[in-house]
KEFIMI-931168 format. One record per residue (C-alpha): residue in three letters; x, y negated, z; residue number from 1. Coordinates in steps of 0.5 Angstrom, whole numbers, plus 500, padded with zeros to 3 digits. Last residue first. Layout:
residues N
+-------+------+-------+-----+-------+
| lumba | east | north |  up | lumgu |
+-------+------+-------+-----+-------+
|   ALA |    X |     Y |   Z |   NUM |
...
+-------+------+-------+-----+-------+
//
This chain:
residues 116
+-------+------+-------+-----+-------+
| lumba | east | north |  up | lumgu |
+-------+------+-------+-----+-------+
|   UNK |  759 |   804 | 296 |   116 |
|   UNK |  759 |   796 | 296 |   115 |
|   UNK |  757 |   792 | 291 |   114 |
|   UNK |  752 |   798 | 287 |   113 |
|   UNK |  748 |   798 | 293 |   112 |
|   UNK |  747 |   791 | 293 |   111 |
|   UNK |  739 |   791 | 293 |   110 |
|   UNK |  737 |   798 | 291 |   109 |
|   UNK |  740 |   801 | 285 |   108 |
|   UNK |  744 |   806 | 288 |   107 |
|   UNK |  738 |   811 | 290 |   106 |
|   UNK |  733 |   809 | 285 |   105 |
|   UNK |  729 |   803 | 287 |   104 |
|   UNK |  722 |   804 | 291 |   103 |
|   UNK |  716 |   803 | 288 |   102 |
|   UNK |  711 |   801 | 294 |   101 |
|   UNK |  717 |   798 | 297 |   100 |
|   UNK |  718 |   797 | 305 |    99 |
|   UNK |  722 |   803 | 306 |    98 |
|   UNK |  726 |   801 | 300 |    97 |
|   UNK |  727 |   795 | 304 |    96 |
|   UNK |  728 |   797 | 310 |    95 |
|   UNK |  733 |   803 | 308 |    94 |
|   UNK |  737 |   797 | 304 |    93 |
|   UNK |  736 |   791 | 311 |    92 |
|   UNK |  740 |   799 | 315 |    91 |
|   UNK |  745 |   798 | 310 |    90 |
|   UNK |  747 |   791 | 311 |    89 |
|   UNK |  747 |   792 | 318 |    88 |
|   UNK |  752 |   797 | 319 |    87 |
|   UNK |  756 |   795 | 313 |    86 |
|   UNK |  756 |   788 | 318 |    85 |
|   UNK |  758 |   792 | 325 |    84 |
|   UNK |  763 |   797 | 320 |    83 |
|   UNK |  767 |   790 | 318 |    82 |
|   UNK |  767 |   785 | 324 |    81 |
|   UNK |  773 |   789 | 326 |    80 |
|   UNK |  778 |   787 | 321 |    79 |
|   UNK |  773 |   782 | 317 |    78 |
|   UNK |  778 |   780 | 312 |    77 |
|   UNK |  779 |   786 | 307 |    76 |
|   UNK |  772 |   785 | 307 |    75 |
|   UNK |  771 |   779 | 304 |    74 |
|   UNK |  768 |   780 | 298 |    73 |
|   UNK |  765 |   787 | 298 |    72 |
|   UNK |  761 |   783 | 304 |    71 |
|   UNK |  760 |   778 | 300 |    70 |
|   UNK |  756 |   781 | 296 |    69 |
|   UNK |  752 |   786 | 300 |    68 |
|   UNK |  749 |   779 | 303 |    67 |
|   UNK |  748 |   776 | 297 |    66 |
|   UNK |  745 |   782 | 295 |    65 |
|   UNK |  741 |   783 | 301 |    64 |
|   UNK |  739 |   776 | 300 |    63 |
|   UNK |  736 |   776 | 293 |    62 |
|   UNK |  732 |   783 | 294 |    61 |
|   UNK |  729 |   780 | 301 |    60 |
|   UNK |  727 |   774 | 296 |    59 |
|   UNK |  723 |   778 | 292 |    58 |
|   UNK |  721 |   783 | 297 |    57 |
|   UNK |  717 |   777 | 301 |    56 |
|   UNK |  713 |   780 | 306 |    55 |
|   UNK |  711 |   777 | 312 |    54 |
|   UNK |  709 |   782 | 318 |    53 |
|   UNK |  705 |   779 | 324 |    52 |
|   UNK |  711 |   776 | 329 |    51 |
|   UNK |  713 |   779 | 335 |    50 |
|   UNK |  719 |   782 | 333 |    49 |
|   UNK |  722 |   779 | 326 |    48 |
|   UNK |  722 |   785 | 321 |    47 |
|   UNK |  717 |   782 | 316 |    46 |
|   UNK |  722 |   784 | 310 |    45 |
|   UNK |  723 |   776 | 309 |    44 |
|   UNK |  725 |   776 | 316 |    43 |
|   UNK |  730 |   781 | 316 |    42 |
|   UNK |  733 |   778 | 310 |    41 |
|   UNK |  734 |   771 | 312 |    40 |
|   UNK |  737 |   775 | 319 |    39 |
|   UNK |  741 |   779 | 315 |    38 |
|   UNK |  744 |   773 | 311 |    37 |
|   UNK |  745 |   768 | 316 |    36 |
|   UNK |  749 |   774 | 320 |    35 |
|   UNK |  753 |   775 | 313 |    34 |
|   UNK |  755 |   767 | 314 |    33 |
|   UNK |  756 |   767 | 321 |    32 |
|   UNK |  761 |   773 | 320 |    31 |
|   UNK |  765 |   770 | 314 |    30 |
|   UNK |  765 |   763 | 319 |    29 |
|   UNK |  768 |   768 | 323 |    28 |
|   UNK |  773 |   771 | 318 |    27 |
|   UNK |  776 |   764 | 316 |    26 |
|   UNK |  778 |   762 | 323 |    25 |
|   UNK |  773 |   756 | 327 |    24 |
|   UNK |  777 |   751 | 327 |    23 |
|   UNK |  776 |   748 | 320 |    22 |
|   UNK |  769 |   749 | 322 |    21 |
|   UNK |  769 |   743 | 326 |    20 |
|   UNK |  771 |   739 | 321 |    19 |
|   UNK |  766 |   741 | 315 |    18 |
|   UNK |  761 |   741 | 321 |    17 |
|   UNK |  762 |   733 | 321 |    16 |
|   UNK |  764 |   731 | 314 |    15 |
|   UNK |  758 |   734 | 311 |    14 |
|   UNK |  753 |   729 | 313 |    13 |
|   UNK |  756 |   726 | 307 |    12 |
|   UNK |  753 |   731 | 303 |    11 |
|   UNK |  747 |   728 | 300 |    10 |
|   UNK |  748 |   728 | 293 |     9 |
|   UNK |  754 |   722 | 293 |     8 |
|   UNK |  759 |   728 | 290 |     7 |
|   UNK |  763 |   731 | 296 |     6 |
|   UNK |  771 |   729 | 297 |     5 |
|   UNK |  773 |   732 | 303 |     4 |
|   UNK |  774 |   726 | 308 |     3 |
|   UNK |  781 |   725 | 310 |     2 |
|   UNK |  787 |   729 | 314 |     1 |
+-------+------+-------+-----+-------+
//
């Protein structure tokens, strides 16, 4: 199998993981990209523990969605991964309408209209 064919922008470091992913099953790579996710959020919304709170709501909102989205996406694929992933999702939305000086209206939230 050769190399996949990326333009010359800087992604012929690529090749390496884009390998060792094939590996790995499609729903893990799903389930590292969500926790990257949630991570993300997490500390745009100041939830890291031992660190002072650094707010970002902006980027969190971003984050969540894109979070929210491909969990709608995907989640036919995630067998047992499915709950634990809406799990997290769900509590970054109540830390994020927590955090919010003018909280959304209930189903406006970051990606609540993804997935219900």
């Amino acid at each position: 199998m050769g190399k996949i064919p990326l333009p010359a922008h800087g992604f012929e470091t690529l090749d390496l993981p884009v390998r060792e992913l094939a590996t790995i099953p499609a729903a893990e790579v799903i389930s590292r990209a969500a926790v990257t996710l949630m991570s993300a959020s997490a500390e745009k919304l100041g939830l890291s523990p031992g660190e002072e709170p650094d707010l970002d709501l902006d980027e969190a909102r971003k984050l969540i969605t894109a979070l929210a989205g491909l969990l709608a996406a995907t989640q036919e694929f995630l067998d047992g991964q499915r709950e634990p992933l809406r799990d997290g999702l769900r509590t970054l939305q109540n830390a994020f309408r927590e955090a919010s000086v003018y909280p959304d209206a209930p189903g406006e939230g970051p990606g609540e209209k993804l997935l219900s």
